[in-house]
C-alpha positions as CSV (number, residue, x, y, z in Angstrom):
1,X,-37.9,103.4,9.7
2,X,-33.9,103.3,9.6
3,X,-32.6,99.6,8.6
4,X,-29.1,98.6,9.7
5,X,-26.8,96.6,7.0
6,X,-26.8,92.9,8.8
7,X,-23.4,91.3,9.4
8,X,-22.6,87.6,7.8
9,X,-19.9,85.8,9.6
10,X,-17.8,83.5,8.2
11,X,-17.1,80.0,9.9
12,X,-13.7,78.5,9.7
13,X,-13.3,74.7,10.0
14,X,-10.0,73.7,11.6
15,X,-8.7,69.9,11.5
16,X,-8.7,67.9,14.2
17,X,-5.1,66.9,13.4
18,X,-2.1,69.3,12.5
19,X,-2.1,70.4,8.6
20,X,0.8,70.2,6.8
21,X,1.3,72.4,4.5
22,X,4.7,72.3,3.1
23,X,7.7,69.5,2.9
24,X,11.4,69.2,3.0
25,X,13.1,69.6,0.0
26,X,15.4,67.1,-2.2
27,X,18.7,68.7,-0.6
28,X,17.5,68.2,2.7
29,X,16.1,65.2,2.3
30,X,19.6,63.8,1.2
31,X,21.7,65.4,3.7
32,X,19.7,63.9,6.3
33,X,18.6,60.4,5.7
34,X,20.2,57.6,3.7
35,X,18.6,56.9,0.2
36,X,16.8,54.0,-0.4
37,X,18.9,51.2,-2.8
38,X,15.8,51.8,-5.5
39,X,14.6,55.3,-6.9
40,X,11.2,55.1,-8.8
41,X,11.3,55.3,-12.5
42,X,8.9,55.8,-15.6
43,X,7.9,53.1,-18.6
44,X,5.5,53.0,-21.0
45,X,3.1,50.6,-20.0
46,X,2.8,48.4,-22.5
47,X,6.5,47.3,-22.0
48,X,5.7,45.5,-19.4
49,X,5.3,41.9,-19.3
50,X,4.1,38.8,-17.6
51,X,6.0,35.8,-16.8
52,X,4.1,32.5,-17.4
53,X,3.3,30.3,-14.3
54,X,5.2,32.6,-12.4
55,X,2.0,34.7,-10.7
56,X,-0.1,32.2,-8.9
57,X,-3.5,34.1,-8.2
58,X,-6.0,32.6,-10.3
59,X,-8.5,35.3,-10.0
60,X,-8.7,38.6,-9.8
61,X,-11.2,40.6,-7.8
62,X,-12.4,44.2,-7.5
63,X,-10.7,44.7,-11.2
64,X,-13.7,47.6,-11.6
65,X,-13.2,49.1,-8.8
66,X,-9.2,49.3,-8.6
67,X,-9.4,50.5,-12.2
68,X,-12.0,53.4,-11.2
69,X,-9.7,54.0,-8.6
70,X,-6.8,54.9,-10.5
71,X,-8.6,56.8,-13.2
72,X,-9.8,59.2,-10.7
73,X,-6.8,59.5,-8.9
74,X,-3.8,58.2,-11.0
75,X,-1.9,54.9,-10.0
76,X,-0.6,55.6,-6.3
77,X,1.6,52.7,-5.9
78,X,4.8,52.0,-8.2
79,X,4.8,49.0,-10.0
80,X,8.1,46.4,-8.6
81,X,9.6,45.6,-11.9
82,X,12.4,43.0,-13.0
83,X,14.5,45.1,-15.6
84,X,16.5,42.7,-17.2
85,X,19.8,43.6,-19.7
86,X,18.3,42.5,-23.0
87,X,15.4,45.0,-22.4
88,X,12.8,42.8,-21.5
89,X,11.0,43.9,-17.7
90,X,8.5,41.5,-15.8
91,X,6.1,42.6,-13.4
92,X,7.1,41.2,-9.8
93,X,4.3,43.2,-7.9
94,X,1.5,44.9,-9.3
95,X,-0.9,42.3,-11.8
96,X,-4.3,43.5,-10.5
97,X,-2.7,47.2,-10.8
98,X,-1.5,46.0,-14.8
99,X,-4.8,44.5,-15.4
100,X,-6.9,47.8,-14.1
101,X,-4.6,49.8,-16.0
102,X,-5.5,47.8,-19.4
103,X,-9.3,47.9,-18.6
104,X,-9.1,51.3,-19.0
105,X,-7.0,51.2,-22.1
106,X,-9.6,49.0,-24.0
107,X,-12.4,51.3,-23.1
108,X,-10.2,54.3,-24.5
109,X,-10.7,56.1,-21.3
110,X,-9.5,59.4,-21.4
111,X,-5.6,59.9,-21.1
112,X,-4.9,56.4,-20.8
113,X,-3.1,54.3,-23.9
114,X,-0.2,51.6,-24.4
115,X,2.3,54.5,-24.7
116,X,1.2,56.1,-21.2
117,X,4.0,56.2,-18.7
118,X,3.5,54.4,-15.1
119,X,5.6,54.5,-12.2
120,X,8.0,51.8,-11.0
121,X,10.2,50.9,-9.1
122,X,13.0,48.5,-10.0
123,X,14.3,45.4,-8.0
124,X,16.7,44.9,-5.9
125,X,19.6,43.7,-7.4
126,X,20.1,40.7,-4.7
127,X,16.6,39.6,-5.3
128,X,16.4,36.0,-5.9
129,X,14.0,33.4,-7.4
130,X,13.1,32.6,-4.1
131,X,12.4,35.9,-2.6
132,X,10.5,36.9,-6.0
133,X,7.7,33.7,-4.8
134,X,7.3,34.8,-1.0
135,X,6.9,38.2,-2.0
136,X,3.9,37.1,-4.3
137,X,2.2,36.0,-0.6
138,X,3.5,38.5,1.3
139,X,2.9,41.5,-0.3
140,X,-0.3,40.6,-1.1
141,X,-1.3,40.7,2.4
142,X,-1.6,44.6,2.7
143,X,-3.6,44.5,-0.5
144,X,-5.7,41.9,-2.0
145,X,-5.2,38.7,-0.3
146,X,-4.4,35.5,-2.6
147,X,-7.1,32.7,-2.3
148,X,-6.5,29.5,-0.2
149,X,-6.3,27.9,-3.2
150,X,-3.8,29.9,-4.8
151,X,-1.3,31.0,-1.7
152,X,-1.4,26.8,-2.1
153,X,0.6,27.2,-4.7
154,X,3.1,29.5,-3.1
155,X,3.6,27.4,-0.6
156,X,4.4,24.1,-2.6
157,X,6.6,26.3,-5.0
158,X,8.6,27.8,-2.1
159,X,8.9,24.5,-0.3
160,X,10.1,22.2,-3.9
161,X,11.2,24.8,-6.3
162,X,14.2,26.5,-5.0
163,X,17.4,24.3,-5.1
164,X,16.1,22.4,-2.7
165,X,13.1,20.8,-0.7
166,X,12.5,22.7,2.2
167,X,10.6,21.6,5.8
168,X,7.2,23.0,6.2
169,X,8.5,24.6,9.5
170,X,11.0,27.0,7.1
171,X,8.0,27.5,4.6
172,X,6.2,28.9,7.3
173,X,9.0,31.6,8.6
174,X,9.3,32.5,5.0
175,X,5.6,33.3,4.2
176,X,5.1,34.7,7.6
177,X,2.2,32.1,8.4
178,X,1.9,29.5,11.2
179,X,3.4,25.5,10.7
180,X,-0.5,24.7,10.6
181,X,-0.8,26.8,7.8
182,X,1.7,25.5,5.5
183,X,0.5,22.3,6.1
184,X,-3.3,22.9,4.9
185,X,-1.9,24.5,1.9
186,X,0.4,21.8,0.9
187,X,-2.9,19.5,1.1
188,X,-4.6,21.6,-1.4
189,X,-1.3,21.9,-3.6
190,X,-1.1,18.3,-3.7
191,X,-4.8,17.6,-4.4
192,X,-5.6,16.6,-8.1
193,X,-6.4,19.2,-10.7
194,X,-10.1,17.9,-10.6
195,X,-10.3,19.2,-6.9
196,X,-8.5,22.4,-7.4
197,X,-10.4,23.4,-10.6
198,X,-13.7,22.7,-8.4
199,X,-11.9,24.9,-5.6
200,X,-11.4,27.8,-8.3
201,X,-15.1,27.8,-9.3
202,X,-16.8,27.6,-6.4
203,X,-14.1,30.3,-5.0
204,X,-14.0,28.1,-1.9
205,X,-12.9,29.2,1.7
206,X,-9.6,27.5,3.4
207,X,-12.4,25.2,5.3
208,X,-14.0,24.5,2.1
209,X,-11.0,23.2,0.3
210,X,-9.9,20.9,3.1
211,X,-13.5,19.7,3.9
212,X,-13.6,18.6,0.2
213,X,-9.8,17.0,0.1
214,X,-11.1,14.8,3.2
215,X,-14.1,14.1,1.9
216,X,-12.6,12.6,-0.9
217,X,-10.3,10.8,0.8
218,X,-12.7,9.3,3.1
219,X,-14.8,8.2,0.1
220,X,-11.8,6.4,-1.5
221,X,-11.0,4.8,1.4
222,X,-14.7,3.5,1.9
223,X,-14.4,2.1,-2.1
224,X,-10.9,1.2,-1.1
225,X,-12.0,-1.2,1.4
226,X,-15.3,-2.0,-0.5
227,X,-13.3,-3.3,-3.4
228,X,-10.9,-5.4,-0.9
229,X,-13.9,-7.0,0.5
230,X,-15.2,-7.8,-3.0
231,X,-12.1,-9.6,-3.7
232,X,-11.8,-12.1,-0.8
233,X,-13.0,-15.1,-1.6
234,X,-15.5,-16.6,0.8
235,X,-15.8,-20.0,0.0
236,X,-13.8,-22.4,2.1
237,X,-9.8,-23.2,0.6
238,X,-10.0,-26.3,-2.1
239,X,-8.7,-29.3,-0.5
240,X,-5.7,-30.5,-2.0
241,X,-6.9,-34.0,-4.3
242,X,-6.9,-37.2,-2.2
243,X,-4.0,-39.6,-3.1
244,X,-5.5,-42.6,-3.8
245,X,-2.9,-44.7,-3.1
246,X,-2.3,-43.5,0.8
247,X,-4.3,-45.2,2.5
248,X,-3.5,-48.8,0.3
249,X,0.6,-47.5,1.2
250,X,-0.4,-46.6,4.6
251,X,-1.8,-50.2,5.3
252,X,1.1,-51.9,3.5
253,X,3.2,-49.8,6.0
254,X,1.4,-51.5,8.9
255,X,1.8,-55.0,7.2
256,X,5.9,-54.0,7.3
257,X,5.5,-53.8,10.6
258,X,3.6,-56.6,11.7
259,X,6.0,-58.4,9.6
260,X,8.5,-57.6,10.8
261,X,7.1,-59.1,14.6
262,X,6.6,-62.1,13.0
263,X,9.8,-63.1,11.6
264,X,10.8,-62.5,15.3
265,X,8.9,-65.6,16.3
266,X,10.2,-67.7,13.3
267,X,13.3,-70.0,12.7
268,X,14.2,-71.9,10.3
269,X,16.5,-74.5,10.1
270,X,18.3,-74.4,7.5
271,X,19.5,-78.1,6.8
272,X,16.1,-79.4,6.8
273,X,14.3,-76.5,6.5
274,X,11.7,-76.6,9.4
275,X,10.4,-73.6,10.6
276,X,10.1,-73.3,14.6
277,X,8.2,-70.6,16.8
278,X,10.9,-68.5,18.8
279,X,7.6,-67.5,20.6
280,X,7.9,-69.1,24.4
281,X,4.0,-69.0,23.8
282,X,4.2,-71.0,20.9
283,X,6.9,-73.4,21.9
284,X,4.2,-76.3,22.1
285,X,3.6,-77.2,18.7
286,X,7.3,-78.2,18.5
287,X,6.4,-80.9,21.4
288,X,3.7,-81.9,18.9
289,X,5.8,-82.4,15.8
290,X,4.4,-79.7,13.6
291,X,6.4,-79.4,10.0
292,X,5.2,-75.9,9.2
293,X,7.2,-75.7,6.1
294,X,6.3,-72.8,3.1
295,X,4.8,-73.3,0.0
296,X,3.9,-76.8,1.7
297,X,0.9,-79.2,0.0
298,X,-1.7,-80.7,1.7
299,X,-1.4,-84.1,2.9
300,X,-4.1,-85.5,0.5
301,X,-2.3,-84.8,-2.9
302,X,-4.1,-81.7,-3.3
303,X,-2.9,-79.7,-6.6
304,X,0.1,-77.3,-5.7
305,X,-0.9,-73.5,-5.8
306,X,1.5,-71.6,-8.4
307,X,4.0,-70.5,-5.9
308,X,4.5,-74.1,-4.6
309,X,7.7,-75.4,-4.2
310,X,9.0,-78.4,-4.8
311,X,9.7,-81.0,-1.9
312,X,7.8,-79.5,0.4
313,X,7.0,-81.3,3.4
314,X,3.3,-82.4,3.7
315,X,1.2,-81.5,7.3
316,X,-1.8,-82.6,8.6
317,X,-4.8,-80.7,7.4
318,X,-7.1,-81.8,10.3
319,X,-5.9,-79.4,12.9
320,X,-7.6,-76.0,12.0
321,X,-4.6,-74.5,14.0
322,X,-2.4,-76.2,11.9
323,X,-4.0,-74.5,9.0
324,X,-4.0,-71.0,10.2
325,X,0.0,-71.2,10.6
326,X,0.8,-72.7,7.1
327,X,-1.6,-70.4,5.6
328,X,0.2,-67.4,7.3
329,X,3.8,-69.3,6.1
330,X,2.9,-68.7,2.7
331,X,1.3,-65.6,2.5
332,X,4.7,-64.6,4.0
333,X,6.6,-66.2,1.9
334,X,4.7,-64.6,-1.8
335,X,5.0,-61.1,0.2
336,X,9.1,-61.6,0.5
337,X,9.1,-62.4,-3.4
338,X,7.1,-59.9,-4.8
339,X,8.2,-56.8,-2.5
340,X,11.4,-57.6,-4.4
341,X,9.2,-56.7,-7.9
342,X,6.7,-54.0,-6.8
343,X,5.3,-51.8,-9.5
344,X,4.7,-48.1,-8.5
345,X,1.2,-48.8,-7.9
346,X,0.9,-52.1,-5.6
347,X,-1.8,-54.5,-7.3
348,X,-4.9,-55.5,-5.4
349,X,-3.8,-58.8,-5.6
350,X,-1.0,-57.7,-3.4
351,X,-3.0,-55.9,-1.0
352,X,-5.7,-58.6,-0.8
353,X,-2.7,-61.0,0.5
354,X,-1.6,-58.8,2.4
355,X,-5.5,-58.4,3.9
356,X,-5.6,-62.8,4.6
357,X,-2.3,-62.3,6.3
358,X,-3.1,-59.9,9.0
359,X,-6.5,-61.9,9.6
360,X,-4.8,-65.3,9.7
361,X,-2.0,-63.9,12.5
362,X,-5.1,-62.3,14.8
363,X,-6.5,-66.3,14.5
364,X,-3.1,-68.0,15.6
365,X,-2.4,-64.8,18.4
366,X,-6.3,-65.3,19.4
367,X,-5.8,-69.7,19.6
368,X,-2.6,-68.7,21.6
369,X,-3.8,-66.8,24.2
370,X,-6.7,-68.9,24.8
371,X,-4.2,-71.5,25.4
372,X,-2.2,-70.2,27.2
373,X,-5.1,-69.4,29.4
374,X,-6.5,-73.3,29.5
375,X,-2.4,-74.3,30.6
376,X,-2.8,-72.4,33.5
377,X,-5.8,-73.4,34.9
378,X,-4.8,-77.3,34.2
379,X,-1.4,-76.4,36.1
């Protein structure tokens, strides 16, 4: 039985793109395109340094995995560094790649130490302060994106740190984000550190930070308002103290008045000093030869108050009327001296005349009228 030698074929794979398998050189390269204004460079790593508060993510993912990353494959994207001319050079992109890097150096991983050179490129030379913070946001969009909490900060810095204090519209073209945007994160920014160091440890969302700055806000407001309420006083306003002496001026106002009515219906003569009613009303006790004189004595040598005066004419006590008018006379007459000598506070003596000389006027006005009423039916 005759065997035959069996034939292995070979299978080639082909890509389902176009290889490349060779490049332009440096010549060409120059003699057709216009170099960049930054070729990459080589510096020991542990030259490079951090500038405080400068970087504003707070933390750092995925350090593991960018660090396994490059010690399998080698660091694939330049660091951007600031070289400055007293030899000092800061790190402007690239602090997860300098902290994977250092991982690695701590656990003595093979081929990596402080002395090991890293790609970089520098600057650009017209790079300013300003551009250095946006680029912090910006960049880290292709990569690993900064928190809410912490492209917060970028936001605030851009917006107060530069010069000067920029709209949240211009804050928004700068970082590449909409008006909206800028606006949550200068909430956050401005919240207090108590709130932002919550935001950090709980690694919260965007919706998470501002849920917790308005819940906040809406609980102090409620205390606010609480604490308002608490200090309003609900009883009713203290009255101011009653003056004691109103209503005793008030009345001695009324007795001015009334007063002053009655010398209206007065005269006196002033040769013999009788006093006559002015009062057409009255004009009948003139017919009936009343002396109503004041300060006058009774006709029966009764003793003389102590505001008598001398030669007074004497009347006749048996008409009540009669009575009622010279009573009135000299109640007048003490109120025209002593208002000349009134204390600050009035006595009650005062006031009590004043009381006997209102009630003896209603009398006489009261017998007048009813008079004047019996006249005309007689007529």
């Amino acid at each position: 039985m005759s065997t035959q030698p069996q034939q292995t074929e070979q299978l080639t794979l082909s890509l389902p793109y176009e290889e490349i398998t060779k490049v332009a050189n440096r010549d060409y390269l120059r003699k057709n395109f216009t170099r960049a204004p930054r070729d990459s460079y080589y510096i020991e790593f542990e030259k490079i340094l951090e500038r405080d508060n400068f970087n504003q993510r707070k933390v750092y993912e995925g350090i593991e995995e960018l660090a396994q990353s490059i010690l399998a494959s080698g660091l694939k994207v330049p660091f951007v560094l600031d070289v400055l001319p007293d030899d000092r050079v800061f790190v402007e992109e690239g602090h997860r790649r300098k902290r994977a890097i250092q991982l690695l150096i701590d656990r003595k991983e093979k081929g990596w130490t402080g002395k090991t050179l890293v790609e970089f490129f520098p600057n650009k030379s017209d790079a300013t302060e300003l551009n250095r913070m946006v680029n912090q946001y910006t960049s880290n969009n292709h990569k690993k994106k900064l928190k809410p909490y912490e492209a917060a900060e970028v936001a605030f810095s851009v917006k107060n740190n530069y010069r000067r204090v920029r709209s949240n519209d211009e804050v928004a073209t700068l970082m590449g984000v909409s008006r909206q945007q800028v606006d949550n994160y200068i909430l956050i920014a401005t919240a207090s550190d108590e709130l932002k160091n919550q935001m950090v440890m709980a690694d919260m969302t965007l919706t998470e930070c501002l849920a917790i700055i308005k819940g906040v806000k809406k609980l102090k407001s409620q205390t606010d308002k609480v604490e308002e309420d608490s200090h309003k006083n609900t009883a009713p306003p203290t009255p101011f103290p009653k003056d004691e002496l109103a209503d005793e001026m008030k009345e001695l106002a009324d007795l001015d008045r009334q007063a002053e009515q009655m010398k209206d219906e007065l005269e006196v003569d002033e040769e013999t000093g009788e006093v006559r009613m002015t009062n057409p009303d009255l004009k009948g006790y003139e017919s009936k030869g009343l002396d109503l004189v004041g300060n006058t004595v009774a006709a029966t040598g009764k003793e003389k108050d102590e505001n008598d005066v001398p030669g007074a004419k004497k009347f006749d006590e048996s008409r009540e009327e009669i009575s009622w008018c010279q009573n009135l006379i000299k109640n007048l007459d003490w109120l025209s001296v002593q208002s000349e000598k009134l204390p600050e506070q009035t006595s009650k003596d005062f006031v009590q005349r004043c009381n006997w000389l209102i009630k003896d006027a209603e009398l006489i006005r009261d017998w007048v009228s009813k008079n004047k009423k019996e006249n005309k039916r007689g007529r």
